[in-house]
Residue frames as qw, qx, qy, qz and C-alpha x, y, z in Angstrom:
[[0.277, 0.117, -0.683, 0.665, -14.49, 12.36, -21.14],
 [0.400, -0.743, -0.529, 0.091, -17.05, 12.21, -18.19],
 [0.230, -0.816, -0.161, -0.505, -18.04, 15.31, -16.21],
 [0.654, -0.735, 0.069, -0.167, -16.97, 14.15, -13.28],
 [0.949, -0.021, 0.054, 0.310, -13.88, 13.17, -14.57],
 [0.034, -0.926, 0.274, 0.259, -10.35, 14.95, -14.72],
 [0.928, 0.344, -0.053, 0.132, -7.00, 14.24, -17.11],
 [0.430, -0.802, 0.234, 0.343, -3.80, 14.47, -15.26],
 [0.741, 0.569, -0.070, 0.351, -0.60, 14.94, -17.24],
 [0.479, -0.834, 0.243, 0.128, 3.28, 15.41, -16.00],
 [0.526, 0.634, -0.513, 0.240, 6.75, 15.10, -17.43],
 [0.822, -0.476, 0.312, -0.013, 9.17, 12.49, -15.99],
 [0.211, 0.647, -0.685, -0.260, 12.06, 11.55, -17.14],
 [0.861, 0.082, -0.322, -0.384, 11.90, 8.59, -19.20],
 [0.243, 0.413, -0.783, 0.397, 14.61, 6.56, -16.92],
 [0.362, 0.037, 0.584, -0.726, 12.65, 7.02, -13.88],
 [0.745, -0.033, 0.284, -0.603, 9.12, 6.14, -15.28],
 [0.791, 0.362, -0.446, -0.213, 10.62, 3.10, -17.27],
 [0.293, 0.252, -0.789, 0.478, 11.99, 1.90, -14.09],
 [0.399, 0.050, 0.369, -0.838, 8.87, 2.43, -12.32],
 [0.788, 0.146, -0.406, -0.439, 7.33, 0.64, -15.34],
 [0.363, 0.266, -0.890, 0.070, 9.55, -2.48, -14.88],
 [0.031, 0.055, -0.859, 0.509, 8.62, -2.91, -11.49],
 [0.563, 0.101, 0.313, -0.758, 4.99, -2.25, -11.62],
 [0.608, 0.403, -0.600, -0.329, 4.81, -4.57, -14.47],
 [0.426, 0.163, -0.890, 0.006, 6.13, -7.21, -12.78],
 [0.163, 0.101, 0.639, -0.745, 3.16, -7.16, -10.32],
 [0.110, 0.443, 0.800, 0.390, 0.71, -7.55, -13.35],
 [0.210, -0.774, -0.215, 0.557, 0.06, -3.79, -12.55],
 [0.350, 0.769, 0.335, 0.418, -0.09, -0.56, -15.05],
 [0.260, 0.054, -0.211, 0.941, 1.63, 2.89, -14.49],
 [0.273, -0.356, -0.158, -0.880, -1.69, 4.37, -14.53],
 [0.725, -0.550, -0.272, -0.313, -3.60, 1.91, -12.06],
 [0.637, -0.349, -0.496, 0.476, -1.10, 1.74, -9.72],
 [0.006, 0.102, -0.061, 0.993, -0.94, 5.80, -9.40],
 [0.590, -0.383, -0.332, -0.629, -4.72, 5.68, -9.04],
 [0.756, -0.324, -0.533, 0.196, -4.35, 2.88, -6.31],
 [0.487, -0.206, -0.504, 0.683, -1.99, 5.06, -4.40],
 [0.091, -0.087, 0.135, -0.983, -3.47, 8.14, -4.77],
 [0.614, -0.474, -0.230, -0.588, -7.20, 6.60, -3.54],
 [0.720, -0.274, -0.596, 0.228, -5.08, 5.18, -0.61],
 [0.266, 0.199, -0.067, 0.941, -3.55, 8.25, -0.18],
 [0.459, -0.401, -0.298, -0.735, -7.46, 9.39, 0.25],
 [0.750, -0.365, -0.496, -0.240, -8.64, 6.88, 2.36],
 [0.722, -0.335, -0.309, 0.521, -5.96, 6.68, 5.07],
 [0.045, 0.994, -0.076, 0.061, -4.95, 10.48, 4.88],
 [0.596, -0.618, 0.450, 0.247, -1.23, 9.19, 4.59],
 [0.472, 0.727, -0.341, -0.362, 1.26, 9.74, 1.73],
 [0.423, -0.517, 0.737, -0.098, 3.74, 7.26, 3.00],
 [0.864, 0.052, -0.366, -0.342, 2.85, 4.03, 0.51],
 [0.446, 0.090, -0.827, 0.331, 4.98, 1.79, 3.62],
 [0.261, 0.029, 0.586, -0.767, 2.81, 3.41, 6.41],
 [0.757, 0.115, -0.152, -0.625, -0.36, 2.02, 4.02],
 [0.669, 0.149, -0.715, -0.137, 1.11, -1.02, 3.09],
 [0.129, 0.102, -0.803, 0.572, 1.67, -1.54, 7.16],
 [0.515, 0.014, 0.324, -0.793, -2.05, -0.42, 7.82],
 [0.743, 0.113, -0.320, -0.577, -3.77, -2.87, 5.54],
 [0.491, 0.469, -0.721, 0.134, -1.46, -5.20, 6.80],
 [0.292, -0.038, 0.562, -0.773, -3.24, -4.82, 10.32],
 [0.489, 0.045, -0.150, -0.858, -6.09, -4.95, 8.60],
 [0.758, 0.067, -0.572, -0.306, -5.97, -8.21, 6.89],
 [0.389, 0.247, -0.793, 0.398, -4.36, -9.48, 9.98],
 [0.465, -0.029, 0.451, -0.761, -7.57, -8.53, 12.34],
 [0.816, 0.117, -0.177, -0.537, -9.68, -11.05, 10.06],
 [0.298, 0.237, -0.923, 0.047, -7.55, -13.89, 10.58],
 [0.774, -0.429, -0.222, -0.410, -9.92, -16.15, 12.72],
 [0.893, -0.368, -0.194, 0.169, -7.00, -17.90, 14.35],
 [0.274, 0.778, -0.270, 0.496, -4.83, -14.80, 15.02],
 [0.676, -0.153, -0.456, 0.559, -2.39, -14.77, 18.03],
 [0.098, -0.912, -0.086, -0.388, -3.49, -12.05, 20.73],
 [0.383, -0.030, -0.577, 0.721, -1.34, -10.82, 23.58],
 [0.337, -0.889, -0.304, 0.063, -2.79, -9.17, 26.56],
 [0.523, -0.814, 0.005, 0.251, 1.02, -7.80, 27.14],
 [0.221, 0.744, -0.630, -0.037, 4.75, -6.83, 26.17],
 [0.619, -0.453, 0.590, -0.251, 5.25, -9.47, 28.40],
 [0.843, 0.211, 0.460, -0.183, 3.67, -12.04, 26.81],
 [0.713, 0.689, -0.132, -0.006, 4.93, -11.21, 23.67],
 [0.288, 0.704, -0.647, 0.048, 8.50, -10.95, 24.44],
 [0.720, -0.120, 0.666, -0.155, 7.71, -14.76, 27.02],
 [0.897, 0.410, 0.147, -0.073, 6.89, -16.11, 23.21],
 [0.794, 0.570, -0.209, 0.042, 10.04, -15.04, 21.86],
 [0.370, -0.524, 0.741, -0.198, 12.37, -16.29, 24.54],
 [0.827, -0.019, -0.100, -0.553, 10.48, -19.42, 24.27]]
């Protein structure tokens, strides 16, 4: 083991993490790298929430768009969906 490194360990019932499995699994995802994923998002965003992340990045990716749709207003926005 690296120096800079640490080994976590916890008890779950096996239900729970074999449900947990399933689904990560089917994302082509690991129990261990997706726990790593959230807990360096957890880091990065200072928010436990994994829907309040999944919403931020969501922003994120959604500022690069080049041909995003801006409003200046409510206005505007709620003119579009009348439309």
């Amino acid at each position: 083991m690296k120096p800079d490194t640490v080994t976590c360990s916890f008890v779950v019932d096996k239900k729970t993490y074999n449900a947990y499995k399933s689904i990560i699994a089917g994302y082509g995802q690991s129990v261990k790298n997706n726990i790593i994923e959230h807990m360096q998002n957890v880091i990065n965003y200072g928010i436990a929430n994994a829907e309040t992340i999944a919403a931020i990045k969501e922003v994120e990716e959604l500022e690069k768009a080049p041909n995003k749709k801006v409003y200046n207003t409510f206005e505007e926005i709620l003119e579009e969906l009348d439309g």
